[in-house]
C-alpha positions in Angstrom: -65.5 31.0 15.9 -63.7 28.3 17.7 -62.3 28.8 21.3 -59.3 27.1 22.5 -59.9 26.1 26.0 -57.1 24.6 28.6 -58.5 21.5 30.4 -56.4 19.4 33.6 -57.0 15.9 33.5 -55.0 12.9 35.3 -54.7 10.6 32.5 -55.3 10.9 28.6 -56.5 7.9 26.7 -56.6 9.0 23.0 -57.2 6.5 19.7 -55.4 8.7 17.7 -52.3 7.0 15.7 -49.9 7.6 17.8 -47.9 9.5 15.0 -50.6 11.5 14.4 -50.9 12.1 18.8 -47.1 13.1 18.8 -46.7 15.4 15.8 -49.8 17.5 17.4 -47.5 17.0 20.4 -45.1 19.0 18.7 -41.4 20.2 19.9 -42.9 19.2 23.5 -42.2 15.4 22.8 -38.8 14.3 23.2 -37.1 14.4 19.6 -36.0 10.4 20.3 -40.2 10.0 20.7 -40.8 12.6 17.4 -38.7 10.2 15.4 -39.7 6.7 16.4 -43.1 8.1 15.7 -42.0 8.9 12.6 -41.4 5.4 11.5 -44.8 4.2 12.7 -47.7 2.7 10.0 -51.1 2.7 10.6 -54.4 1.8 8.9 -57.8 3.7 8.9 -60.8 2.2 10.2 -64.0 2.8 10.0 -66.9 2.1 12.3 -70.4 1.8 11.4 -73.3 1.3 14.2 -77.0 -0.1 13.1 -79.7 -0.1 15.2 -81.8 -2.8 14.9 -85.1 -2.1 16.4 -85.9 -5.9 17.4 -85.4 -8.2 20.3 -83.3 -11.3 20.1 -81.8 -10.5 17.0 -78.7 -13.3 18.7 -77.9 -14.9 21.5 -74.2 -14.2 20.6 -72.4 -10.8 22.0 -69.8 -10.6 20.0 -69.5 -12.7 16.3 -66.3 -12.3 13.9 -66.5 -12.9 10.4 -62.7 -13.0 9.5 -63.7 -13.6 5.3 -62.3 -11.6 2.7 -65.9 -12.1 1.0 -67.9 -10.4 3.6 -67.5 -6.6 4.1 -67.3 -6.6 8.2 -65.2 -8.2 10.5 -67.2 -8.1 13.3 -70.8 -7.7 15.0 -71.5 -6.5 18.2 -74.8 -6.7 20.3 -75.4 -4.0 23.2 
């Protein structure tokens, strides 16, 4: 069973579409802020990690591939 649970925070960063973040909002958000919302597009994304058990795999931290032929757009090392 799933508790709901109250928690106080400063900010709130969320990555949400912010559609989505206002209609869970509800009646609280300001109806001028429930209906621009409502206009808003978005796109899904999804993000795949690989570990890759080797050293020096790049030298590069961060490499785009903006080409409809290949299936990512980007590559990150950590």
């Amino acid at each position: 069973m799933i508790q709901k649970t109250n928690v106080r925070f400063g900010y709130l960063i969320s990555t949400m579409p912010l559609s989505e973040l206002v209609r869970s909002i509800g009646n609280e958000a300001p109806k001028e802020i429930q209906e621009a919302a409502h206009g808003l597009r978005h796109i899904s994304v999804r993000c795949v990690n690989i570990g890759i058990n080797r050293e020096n795999v790049t030298d590069k931290h961060w490499i785009y591939y903006p080409e409809d032929t290949i299936l990512w757009l980007a590559l990150l090392k950590m």
